[in-house]
KELUM-156231 format. One record per residue (C-alpha): residue in one letter; x, y, z. Coordinates in nm, 4 decimals, m for minus. Example, Ala and Ser with C-alpha at 12.3 -4.5 7.8 and 13.67 -1.06 7.14 Angstrom:
{rec 'A', {1.2300, m0.4500, 0.7800}} {rec 'S', {1.3670, m0.1060, 0.7140}} 
This chain:
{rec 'X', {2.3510, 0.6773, m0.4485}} {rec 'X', {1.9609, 0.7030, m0.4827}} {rec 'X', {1.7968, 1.0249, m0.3501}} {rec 'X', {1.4777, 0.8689, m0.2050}} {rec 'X', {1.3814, 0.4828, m0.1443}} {rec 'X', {1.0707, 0.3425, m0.1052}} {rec 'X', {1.0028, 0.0421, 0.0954}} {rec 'X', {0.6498, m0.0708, m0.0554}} {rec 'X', {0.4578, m0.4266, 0.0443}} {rec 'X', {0.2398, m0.6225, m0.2149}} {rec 'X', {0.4229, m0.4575, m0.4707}} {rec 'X', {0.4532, m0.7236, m0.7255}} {rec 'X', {0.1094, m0.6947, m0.8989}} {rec 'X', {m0.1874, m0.4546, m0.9281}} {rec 'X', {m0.1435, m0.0912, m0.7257}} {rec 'X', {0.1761, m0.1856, m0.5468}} {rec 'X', {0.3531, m0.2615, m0.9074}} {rec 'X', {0.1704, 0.0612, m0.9904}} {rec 'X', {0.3021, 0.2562, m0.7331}} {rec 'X', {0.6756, 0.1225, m0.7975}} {rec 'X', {0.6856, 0.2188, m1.1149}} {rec 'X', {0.5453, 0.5412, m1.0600}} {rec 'X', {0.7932, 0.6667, m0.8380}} {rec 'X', {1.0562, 0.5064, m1.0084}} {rec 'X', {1.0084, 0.7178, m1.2979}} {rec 'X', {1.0456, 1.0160, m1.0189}} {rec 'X', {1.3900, 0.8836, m0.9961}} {rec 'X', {1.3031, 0.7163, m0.6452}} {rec 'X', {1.4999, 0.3570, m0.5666}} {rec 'X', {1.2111, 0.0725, m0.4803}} {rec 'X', {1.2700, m0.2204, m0.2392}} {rec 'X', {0.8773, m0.3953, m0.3007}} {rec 'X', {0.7910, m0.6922, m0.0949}} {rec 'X', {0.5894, m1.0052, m0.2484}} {rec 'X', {0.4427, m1.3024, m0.0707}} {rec 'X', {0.4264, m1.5394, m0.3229}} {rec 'X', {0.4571, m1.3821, m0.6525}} {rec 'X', {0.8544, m1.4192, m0.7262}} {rec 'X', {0.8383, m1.4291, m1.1026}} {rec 'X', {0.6055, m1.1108, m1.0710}} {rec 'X', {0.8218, m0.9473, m0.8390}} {rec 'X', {1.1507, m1.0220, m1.0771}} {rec 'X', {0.9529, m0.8756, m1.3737}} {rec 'X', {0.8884, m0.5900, m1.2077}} {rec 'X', {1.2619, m0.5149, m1.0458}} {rec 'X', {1.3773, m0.5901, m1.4367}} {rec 'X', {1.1130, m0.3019, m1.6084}} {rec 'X', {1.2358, m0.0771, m1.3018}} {rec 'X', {1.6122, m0.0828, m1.4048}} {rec 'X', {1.5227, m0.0351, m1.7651}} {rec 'X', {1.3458, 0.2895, m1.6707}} {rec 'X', {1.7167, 0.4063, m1.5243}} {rec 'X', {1.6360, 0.2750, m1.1527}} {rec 'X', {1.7300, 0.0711, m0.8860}} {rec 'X', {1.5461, m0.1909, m0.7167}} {rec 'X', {1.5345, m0.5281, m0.5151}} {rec 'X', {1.2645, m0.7467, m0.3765}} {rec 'X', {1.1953, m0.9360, m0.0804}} {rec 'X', {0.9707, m1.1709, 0.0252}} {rec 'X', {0.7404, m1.1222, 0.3184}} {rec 'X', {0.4413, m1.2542, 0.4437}} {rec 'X', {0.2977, m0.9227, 0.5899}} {rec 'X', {0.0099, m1.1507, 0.8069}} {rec 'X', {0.3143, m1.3159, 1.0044}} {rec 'X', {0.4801, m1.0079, 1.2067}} {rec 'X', {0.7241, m1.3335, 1.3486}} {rec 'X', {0.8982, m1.2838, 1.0106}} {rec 'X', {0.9558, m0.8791, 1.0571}} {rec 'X', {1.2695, m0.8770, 1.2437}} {rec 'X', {1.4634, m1.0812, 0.9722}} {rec 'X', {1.2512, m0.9123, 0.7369}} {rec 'X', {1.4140, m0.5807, 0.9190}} {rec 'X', {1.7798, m0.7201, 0.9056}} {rec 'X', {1.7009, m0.8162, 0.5736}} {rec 'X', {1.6586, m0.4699, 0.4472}} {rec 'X', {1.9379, m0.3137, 0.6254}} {rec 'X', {2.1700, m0.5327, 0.4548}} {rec 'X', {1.9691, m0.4682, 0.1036}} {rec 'X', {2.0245, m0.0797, 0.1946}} {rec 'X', {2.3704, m0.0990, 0.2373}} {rec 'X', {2.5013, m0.3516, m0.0521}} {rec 'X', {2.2374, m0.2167, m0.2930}} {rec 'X', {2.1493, 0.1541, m0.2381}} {rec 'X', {2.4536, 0.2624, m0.0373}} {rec 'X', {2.2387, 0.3882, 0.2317}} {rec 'X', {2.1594, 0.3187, 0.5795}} {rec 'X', {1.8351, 0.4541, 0.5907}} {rec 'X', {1.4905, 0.4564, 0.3703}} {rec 'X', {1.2569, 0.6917, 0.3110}} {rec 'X', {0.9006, 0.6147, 0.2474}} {rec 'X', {0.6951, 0.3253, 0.3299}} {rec 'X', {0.3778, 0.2406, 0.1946}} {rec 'X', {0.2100, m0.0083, 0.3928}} {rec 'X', {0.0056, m0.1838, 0.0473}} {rec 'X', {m0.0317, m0.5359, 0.1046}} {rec 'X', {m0.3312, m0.6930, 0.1350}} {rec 'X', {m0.6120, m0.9266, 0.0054}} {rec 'X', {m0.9809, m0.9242, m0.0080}} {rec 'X', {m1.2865, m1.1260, 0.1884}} {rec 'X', {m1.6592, m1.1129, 0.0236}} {rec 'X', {m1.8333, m1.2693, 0.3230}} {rec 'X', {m2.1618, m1.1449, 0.5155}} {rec 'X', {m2.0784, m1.0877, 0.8774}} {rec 'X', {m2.3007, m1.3609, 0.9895}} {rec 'X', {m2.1110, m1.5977, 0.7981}} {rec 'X', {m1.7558, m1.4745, 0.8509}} {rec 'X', {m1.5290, m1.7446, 1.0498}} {rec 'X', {m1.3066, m1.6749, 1.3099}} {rec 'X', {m1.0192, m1.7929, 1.0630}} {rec 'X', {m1.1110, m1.5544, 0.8115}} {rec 'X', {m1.1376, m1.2630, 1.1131}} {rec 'X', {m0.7512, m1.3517, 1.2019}} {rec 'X', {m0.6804, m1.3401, 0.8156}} {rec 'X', {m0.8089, m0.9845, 0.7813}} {rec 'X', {m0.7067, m0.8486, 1.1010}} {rec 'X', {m0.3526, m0.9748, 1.0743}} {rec 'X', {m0.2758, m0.8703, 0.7278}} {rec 'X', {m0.4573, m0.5499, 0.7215}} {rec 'X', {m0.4217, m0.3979, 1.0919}} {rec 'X', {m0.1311, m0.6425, 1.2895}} {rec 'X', {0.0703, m0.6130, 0.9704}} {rec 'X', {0.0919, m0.2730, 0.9094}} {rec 'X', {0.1546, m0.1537, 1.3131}} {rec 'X', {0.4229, m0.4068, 1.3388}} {rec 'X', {0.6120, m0.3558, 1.0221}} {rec 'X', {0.6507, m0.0129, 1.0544}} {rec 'X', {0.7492, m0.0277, 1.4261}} {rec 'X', {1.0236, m0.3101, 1.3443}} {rec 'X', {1.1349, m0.0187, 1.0616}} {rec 'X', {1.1308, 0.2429, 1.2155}} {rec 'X', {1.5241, 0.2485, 1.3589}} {rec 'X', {1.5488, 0.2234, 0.9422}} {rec 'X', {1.3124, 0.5153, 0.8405}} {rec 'X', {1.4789, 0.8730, 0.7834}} {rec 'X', {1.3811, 1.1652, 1.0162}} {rec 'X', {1.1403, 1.3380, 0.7353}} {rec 'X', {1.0572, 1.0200, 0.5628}} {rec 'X', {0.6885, 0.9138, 0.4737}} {rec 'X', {0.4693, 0.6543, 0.5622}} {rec 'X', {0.1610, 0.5690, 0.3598}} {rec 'X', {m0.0825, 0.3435, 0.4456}} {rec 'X', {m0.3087, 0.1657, 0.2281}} {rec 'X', {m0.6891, 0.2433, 0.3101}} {rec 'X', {m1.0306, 0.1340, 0.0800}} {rec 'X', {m1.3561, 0.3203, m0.0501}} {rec 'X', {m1.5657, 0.0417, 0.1572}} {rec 'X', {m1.4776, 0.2777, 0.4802}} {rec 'X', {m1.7848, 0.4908, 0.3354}} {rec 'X', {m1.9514, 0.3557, 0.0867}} {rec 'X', {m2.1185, 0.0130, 0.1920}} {rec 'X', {m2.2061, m0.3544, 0.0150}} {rec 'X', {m2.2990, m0.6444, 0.2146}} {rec 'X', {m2.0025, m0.8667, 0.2330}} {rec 'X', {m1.7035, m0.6843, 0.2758}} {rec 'X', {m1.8003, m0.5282, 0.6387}} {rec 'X', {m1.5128, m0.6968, 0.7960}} {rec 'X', {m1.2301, m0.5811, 0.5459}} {rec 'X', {m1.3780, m0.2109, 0.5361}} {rec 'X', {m1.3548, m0.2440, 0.9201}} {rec 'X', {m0.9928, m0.3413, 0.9186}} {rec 'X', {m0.9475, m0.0549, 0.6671}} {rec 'X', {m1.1483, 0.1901, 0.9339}} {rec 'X', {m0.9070, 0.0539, 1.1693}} {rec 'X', {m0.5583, 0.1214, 1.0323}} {rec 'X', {m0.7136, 0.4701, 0.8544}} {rec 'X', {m0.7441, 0.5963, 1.2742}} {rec 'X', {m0.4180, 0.4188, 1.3302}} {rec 'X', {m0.2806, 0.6306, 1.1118}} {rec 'X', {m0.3743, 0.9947, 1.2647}} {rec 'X', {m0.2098, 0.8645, 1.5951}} {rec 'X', {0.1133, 0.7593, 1.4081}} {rec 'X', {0.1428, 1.1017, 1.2874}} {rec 'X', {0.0935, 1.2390, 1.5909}} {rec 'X', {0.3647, 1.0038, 1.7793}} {rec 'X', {0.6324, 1.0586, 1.4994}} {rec 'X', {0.5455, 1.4334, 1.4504}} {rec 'X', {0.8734, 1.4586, 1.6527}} {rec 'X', {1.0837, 1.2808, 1.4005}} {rec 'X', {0.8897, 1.5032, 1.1313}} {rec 'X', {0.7743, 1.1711, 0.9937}} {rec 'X', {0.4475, 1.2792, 0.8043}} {rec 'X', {0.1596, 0.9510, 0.7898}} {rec 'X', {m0.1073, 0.9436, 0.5766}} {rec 'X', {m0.3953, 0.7120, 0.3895}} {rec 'X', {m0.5026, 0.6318, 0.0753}} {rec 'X', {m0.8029, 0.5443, m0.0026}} {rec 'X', {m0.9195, 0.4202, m0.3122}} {rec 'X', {m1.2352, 0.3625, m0.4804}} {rec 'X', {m1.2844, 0.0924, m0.7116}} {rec 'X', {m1.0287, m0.0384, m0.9327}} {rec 'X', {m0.9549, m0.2707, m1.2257}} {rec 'X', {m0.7229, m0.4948, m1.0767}} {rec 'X', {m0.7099, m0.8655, m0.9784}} {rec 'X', {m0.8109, m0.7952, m0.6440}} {rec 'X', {m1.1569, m0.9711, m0.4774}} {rec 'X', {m1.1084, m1.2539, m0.7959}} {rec 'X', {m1.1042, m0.8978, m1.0481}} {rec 'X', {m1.4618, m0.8727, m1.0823}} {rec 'X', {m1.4001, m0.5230, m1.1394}} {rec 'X', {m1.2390, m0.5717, m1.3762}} {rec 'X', {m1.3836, m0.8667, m1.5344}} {rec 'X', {m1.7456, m0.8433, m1.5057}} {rec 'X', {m1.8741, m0.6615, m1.7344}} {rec 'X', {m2.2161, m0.5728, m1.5774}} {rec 'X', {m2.0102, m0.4724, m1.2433}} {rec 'X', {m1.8113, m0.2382, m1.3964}} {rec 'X', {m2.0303, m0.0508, m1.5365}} {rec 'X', {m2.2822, m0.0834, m1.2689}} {rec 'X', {m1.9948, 0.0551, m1.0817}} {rec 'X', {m1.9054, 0.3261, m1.3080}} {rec 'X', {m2.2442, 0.4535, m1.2800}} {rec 'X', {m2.1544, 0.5572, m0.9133}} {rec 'X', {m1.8418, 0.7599, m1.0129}} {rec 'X', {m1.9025, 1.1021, m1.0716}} {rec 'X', {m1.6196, 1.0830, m1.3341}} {rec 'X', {m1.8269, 0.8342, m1.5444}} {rec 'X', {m1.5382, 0.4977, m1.4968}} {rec 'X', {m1.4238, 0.2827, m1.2729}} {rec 'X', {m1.0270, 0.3309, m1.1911}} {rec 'X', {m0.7156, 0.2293, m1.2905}} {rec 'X', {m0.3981, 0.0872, m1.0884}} {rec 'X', {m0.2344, 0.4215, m1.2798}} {rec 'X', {m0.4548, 0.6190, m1.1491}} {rec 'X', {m0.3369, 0.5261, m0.7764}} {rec 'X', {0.0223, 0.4675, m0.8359}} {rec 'X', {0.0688, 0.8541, m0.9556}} {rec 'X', {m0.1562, 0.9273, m0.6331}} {rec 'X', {0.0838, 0.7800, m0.4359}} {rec 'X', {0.3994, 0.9345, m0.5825}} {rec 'X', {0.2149, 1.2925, m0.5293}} {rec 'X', {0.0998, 1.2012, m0.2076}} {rec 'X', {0.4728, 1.1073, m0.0960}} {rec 'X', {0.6831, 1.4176, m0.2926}} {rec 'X', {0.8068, 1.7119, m0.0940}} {rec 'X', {0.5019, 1.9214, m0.2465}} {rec 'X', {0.2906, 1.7393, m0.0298}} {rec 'X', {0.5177, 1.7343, 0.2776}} {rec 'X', {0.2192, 1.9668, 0.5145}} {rec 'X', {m0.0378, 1.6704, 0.5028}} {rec 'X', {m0.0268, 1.4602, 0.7831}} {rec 'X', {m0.2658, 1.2745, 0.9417}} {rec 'X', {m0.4945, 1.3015, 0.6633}} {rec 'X', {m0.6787, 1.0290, 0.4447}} {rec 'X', {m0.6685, 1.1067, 0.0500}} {rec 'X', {m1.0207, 0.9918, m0.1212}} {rec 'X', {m0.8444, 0.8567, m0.4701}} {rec 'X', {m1.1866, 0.7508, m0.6324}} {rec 'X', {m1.2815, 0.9624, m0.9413}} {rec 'X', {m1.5952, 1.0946, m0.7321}} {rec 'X', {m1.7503, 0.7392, m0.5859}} {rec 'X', {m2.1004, 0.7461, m0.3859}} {rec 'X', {m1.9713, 1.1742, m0.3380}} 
């Protein structure tokens, strides 16, 4: 039987596959979601069991809550036939995707996009797991650096982000009971495919970027996935409520 299990959305690629791997080298089991990204998703349950662990992966659309109660059922069943458990421990609410659009341009499409993925998603998938979530557990939700530090485009994503990062301080306080601690991450800017990976890719941003970061680079998805596993041990079990600034010193 696994110690700890993590529930964690998106997980197939950039942080999310960080993150898995992360705490599966803590010896924690992994059940990551993936929307579309199966091959992904069985490359990264196949690295996890070589490193000694367990996992399995689900899809899930995390912008249509219609799909989280046989989403729910779903991981009950994976829980009991996989892990031997009833019960998870830590969810990290990760999935998500970008928009690069001034506000005066942004469709009402492209509002619904946001808002359900980033803030509809999140609130409903944990409340449809919570029957499945430990007394103790975690929950860890998935903030972004553009809740402080501004560039004309991505207004509506960093106000989805502002959104759930509130959401969260009330969650703590309404599972305190449970002794459910919920937190945020947010980080900074990252070399990952997300936003098309111009991060990443573009030379001139990145190290216009860099310039910003009082650590002299722009991050890594390593640098969040250890974040996360820190964030969610027992050494870190008297934050609640709180929001974790995981940027190397951006715009500070």
């Amino acid at each position: 039987m696994t110690n700890k299990i993590a529930i964690i959305t998106g997980a197939s690629r950039g942080l999310g596959r960080s993150m898995a791997l992360h705490l599966a080298k803590r010896g924690v089991g992994v059940i990551g979601t993936y929307r579309s990204g199966a091959a992904e998703a069985e490359t990264l349950r196949q690295e996890i069991e070589a490193l000694g662990g367990k996992s399995a992966m689900i899809a899930l659309d995390v912008s249509a809550s219609a799909g989280f109660p046989a989403f729910a059922e779903t991981v009950a069943d994976t829980l009991r036939t996989q892990f031997g458990r009833e019960r998870f421990d830590y969810l990290v609410n990760n999935a998500g995707h970008g928009l690069h659009a001034l506000l005066t341009d942004t469709t009402e499409a492209q509002f619904d996009s946001i808002i359900d993925t980033h803030l509809r998603g999140p609130i409903f998938l944990t409340q449809k797991l919570l029957p499945l979530i430990e007394d103790g557990g975690r929950i860890l939700n998935v903030s972004s650096g553009f809740v402080r530090v501004t560039m004309a485009g991505y207004g509506l994503y960093a106000a989805a982000k502002a959104a759930i990062q509130t959401m969260t301080k009330f969650m703590a306080v309404e599972l305190g009971a449970r002794q459910i601690r919920v937190n945020t991450i947010s980080p900074g800017a990252i070399e990952t495919d997300f936003g098309g990976g111009v991060v990443r890719d573009d030379e001139h941003v990145n190290a216009f970027v860099a310039q910003t970061i009082a650590l002299g680079r722009v991050g890594q998805a390593d640098d969040i996935g250890g974040a996360v596993a820190a964030i969610l041990s027992d050494e870190m079990g008297w934050a609640n409520g709180a929001t974790f600034d995981v940027s190397g010193g951006q715009a500070v």
